[in-house]
C-alpha positions in Angstrom: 8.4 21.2 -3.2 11.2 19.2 -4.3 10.0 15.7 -6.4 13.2 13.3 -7.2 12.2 10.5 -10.0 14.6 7.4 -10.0 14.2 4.5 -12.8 15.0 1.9 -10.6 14.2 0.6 -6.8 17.3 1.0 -4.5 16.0 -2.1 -2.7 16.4 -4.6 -6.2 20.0 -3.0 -6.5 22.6 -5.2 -4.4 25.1 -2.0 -5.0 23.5 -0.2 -2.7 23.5 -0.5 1.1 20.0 -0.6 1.8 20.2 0.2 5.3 21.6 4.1 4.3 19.3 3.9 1.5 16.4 3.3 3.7 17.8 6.2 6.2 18.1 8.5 3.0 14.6 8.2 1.8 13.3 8.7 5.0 15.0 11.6 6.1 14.3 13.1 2.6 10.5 12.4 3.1 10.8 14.4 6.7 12.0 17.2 5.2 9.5 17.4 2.8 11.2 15.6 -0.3 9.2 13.4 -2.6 11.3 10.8 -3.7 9.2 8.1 -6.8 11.3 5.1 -7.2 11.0 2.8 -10.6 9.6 5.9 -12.4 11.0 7.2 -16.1 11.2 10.7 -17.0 9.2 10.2 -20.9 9.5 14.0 -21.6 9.7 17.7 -20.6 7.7 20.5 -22.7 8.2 24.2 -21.2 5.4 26.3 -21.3 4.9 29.7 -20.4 7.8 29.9 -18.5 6.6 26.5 -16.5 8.4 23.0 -17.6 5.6 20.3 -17.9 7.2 16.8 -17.1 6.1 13.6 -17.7 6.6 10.4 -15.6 6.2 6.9 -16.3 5.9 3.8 -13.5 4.7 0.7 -15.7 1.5 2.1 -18.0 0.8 4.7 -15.7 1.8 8.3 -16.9 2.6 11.1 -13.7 2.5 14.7 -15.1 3.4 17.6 -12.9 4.5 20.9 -13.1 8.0 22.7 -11.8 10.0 26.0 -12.2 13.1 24.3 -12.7 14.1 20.5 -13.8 17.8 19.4 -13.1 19.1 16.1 -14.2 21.3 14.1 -12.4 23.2 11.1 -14.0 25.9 8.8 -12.4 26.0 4.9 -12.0 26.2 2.2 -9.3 29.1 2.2 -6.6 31.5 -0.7 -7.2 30.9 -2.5 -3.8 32.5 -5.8 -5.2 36.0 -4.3 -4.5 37.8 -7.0 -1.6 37.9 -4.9 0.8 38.2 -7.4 3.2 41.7 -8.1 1.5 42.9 -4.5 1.9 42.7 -4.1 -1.4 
């Protein structure tokens, strides 16, 4: 099972098109993605050949266990861009 843990909620972002967004998460969830919005990765211990992650939404801690974490980094799309203009 796949689990994806994002710090923020796409629908409080104006850079994203929440239409696709909405599309995206829902296809994800049908193919049996678990996608945890406003959540904080605190830490990651590896045990045993096992990594042990820890997952924060507000004051409540989500720990779950994986065979392999990946992190993924990038930043907002610049949407502001007049496009209208041709620019």
């Amino acid at each position: 099972m796949l689990k994806l843990y994002y710090k923020f909620n796409f629908a409080q972002n104006q850079n994203f098109d929440i239409d696709l967004v909405d599309i995206l998460l829902e296809k994800s969830k049908e193919i049996g993605i678990q996608v945890h919005l406003q959540h904080s990765v605190e830490s990651i211990e590896k045990e045993q050949g096992k990594f042990h992650v820890y997952a924060r939404k507000k004051e409540d801690i989500t720990r779950f266990e994986a065979d392999i974490v990946i992190h993924g980094a990038g930043r907002g799309p610049a949407l502001d861009m007049n496009l209208e203009k041709g620019i």
